[in-house]
Each structure stands twice: as C-alpha cells, then as structure tokens.
C-alpha positions, 0 to 999 in steps of 0.5 A: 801546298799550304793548307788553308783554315777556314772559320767562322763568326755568326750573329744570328737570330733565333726562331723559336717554336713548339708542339704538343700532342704527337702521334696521339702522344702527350709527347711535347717538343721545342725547335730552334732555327738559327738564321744568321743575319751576317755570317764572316768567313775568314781563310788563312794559311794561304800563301796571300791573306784574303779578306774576310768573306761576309755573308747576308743569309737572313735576306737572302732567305728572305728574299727566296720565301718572297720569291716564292709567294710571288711565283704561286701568288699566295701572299697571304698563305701561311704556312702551317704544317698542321693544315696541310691536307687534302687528296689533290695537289695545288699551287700551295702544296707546290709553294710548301714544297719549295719553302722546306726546300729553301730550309734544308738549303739554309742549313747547309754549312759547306760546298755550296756557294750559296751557303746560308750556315742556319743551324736547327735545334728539336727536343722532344719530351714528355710531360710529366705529372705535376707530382712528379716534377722534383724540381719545382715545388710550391707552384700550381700545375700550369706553372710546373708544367710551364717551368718545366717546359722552359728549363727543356728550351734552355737546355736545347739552346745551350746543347745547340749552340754547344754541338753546333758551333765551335772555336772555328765557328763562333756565334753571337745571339741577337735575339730569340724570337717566339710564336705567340703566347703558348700558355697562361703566360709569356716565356720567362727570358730571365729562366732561359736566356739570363741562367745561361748566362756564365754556362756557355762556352768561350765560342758563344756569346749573348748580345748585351741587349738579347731579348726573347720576343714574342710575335704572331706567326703569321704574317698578315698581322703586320705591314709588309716588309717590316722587321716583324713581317719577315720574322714572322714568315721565318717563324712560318720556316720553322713551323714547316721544319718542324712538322717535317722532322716529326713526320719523318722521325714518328711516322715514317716517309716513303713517298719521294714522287718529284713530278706533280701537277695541279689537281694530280691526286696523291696520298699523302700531301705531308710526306712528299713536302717533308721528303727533302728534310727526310733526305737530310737526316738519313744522312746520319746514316753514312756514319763516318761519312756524315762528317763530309756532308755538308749538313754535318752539324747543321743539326740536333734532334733529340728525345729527353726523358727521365729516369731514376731522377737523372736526364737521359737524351735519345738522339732521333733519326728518320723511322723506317717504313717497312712497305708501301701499303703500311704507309698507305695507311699511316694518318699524318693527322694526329701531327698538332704543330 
C-alpha cells in the first residue's frame, strides 16, 4: 500500500492580546492565536492525485461564537475572563463554556473533520526594572518597558511560527490584530512585524501589505457583521484562552463538573469554564504519545526571563492541585486579563 503525504498551507490572521499583574505577581504575559481564513491541504502519493482540500476556519469559527450568542440570547455579552464571577451558574457562564469549547476545537490539527488547524502562542514574563533593561538606553521608563514588551511579542511570534509550523505546513501572515491601545502608545509594527523581516524560516512568510492593527475588543463598537465586528469577537476568543491557560498553569484546576443548570451554585465559575483548556495541555503529559494527539503542535507556552544577561525559556504546563479543600480555597481573583 502507497503511503499518502499530507501538507499544508495557511494564510492566517493573528489575534494579538495581553496581560499583567498574575496571581498578585508583576508577572507580564503576550497570546497570539492564529486563525486561518483558508487553509489548503493537499494528499499525494496515492495511487490518484487528489484535488486540493480548501478549508474556511475563520467563518466557520464565526459562525459557531454567532451560534452561540444566538442560542443564550447575549448578543451583546463580551467575553472577558476577568469578569467571570459569582456563586450561581447562569445561561453567560454556560455561553463561556461553549466559547472556549469552540477554542480548543479551533486548535485541533488532525482526526476531526471539522478541523479549524488554529495555533495559540502564550509568553510570560517579568518586568524588569528600568535600570536593568541592557537593551535600551536612552529612553524614559514607560518606553523601556514598552520596548521591552515588544521585542518579548516578536520573540513569540517567531517561536510560534517557528515551533508550530513547517516545511509540511507553510504559513502566510495577513494581518496581526490588537486589543486596543495597551500603554502610552500604539505597538510599533516596524519593532515587531518589519525586524523580523529576513529571520523567518522558508515555511513562513508576511504578506506584502501585513499590517499590526489596533482594534477594541469589544464587539459593540462596530456594526454588526463588519470585518472589525468579527475580529473583535475573535479578540474576545483569545481573551477567554488566555485567561483559561493562566488559570490552569498558575492556579491549578481540579473541578471538571459537566452537568450544570441555571441558578445551580458552584465554587468556582472560572475553573469549570478553563476545564477543556486544562484537558488540552495535560496532554503534554503523555510525552511521546503527545505527538499522535491531535493538539500536538497546536500550541506553545512558555515563561522567559533573564539570567546572567542571557534569555532562558520555561516551558509551562498545568500545576497540580493536591486536594480539594486546597482548591476550595484558591481566589482566581487576582487574574487581571
């Protein structure tokens, strides 16, 4: 029997978001989810040569966050992690669940048919003092820290794209998207998209007109259906993962209860809707065995700091609750995303 090669080419936009303050830390952190707007798959070495396979994830994904505000009548909900709270579940905790849910799909790469091949991207970091930034001199304190920021998301994407991808899975970059305005001012694309111009490897390419666009996530700020409406809930997609990573990587999640009604009281609302995302990275675990997962490289998360004037990297998986009473007590409240 002929074996059959499969690979890839994606032209994807990135979603671009971050955080600061975890867990009572100055502990920093950057997400980028890849959403591709068309994916084709080719298969040769059969005995037949196929057409190619084109696939939409960007609509499709779409279509099922629509689906879902439609189904629990919260058109107007944003998603935010942060503002996840409360003792008693409601038809918005049931819609976040469904949203990361309709996440940790995206990022499935293989044995589905309804595979969205999203990747997702997460670095944390700490920030430094002023004094202690080498690389910049010269600038004041919000700048260093700014600048500092930027060469930490330009070093995630190109680790992304670099880990992620490959020579059978070949990606194009549209555009990288933004939640707002983060500090005293706007990212620099030339710092992050333009440096890295020249450093990428032959699987990976910008468009000849890739921009670094700043939007507000939420959706409510533009007319419904319009390009911005639907980046903006896709915006509000990397929000909820990202929150659901740092619950589940500094806090610990032990509560997987599936059955919940309206008004059932529970413990802790953010656990049970980062569940499915702590499930997709204890499977890391199986070691060897990851790589027939279909989320094996479907993403990165890693911790940077510095140490004797060179970058160390961590990777980061799930922590560990030792028994239920200690995660009774855990406040998921300090998350500031």
């Amino acid at each position: 029997m002929l074996g059959v090669n499969e690979s890839k080419e994606s032209k994807v936009i990135i979603y671009h978001d971050e955080t600061d303050y975890i867990c009572g830390k100055k502990l920093r952190g950057h997400v980028l989810l890849f959403i591709p707007v068309r994916v084709k798959v080719r298969r040769t070495g059969g005995l037949f040569s196929d057409p190619p396979l084109i696939y939409e994830p960007f609509n499709n994904i779409f279509e099922e966050i629509k689906e879902v505000r439609k189904r629990y009548n919260i058109n107007n909900h944003r998603f935010h992690f942060t503002d996840i709270s409360g003792r008693k579940w409601s038809y918005y905790n049931e819609a976040e669940r469904k949203f990361i849910q309709i996440g940790v799909e995206a990022l499935r790469q293989q044995k589905s048919p309804n595979c969205r091949f999203c990747k997702l991207g997460i670095i944390f970091y700490m920030n430094p003092k002023p004094n202690n930034i080498i690389f910049y001199s010269g600038e004041g304190k919000k700048e260093k820290r700014m600048r500092f920021g930027e060469t930490l998301l330009r070093m995630l994407l190109k680790g992304t794209v670099h880990n992620l991808y490959g020579e059978d899975h070949k990606v194009e970059i549209l555009n990288i998207i933004t939640d707002g305005q983060p500090n005293h001012r706007k990212l620099d694309q030339s710092r992050i998209i333009s440096r890295l111009d020249g450093q990428v490897r032959n699987y990976v390419r910008f468009s000849s007109d890739t921009e670094l666009i700043h939007i507000f996530s939420d959706h409510k700020n533009y007319e419904k259906d319009t390009d911005n409406y639907k980046n903006s809930n896709m915006l509000q997609l990397t929000d909820m993962l990202l929150g659901s990573v740092i619950c589940s990587c500094f806090k610990g999640v032990g509560i997987s209860k599936q059955f919940l009604k309206k008004g059932d009281s529970v413990i802790n609302k953010k656990e049970i809707i980062a569940y499915p995302v702590q499930e997709m990275l204890n499977k890391q675990n199986r070691k060897s065995g990851f790589k027939n997962s279909s989320h094996y490289k479907a993403f990165t998360i890693s911790e940077v700091f510095i140490q004797n004037n060179e970058w160390k990297f961590k990777n980061l998986k799930p922590k560990k609750v030792k028994n239920f009473m200690e995660l009774n007590q855990l406040d998921l409240s300090m998350i500031n995303i």
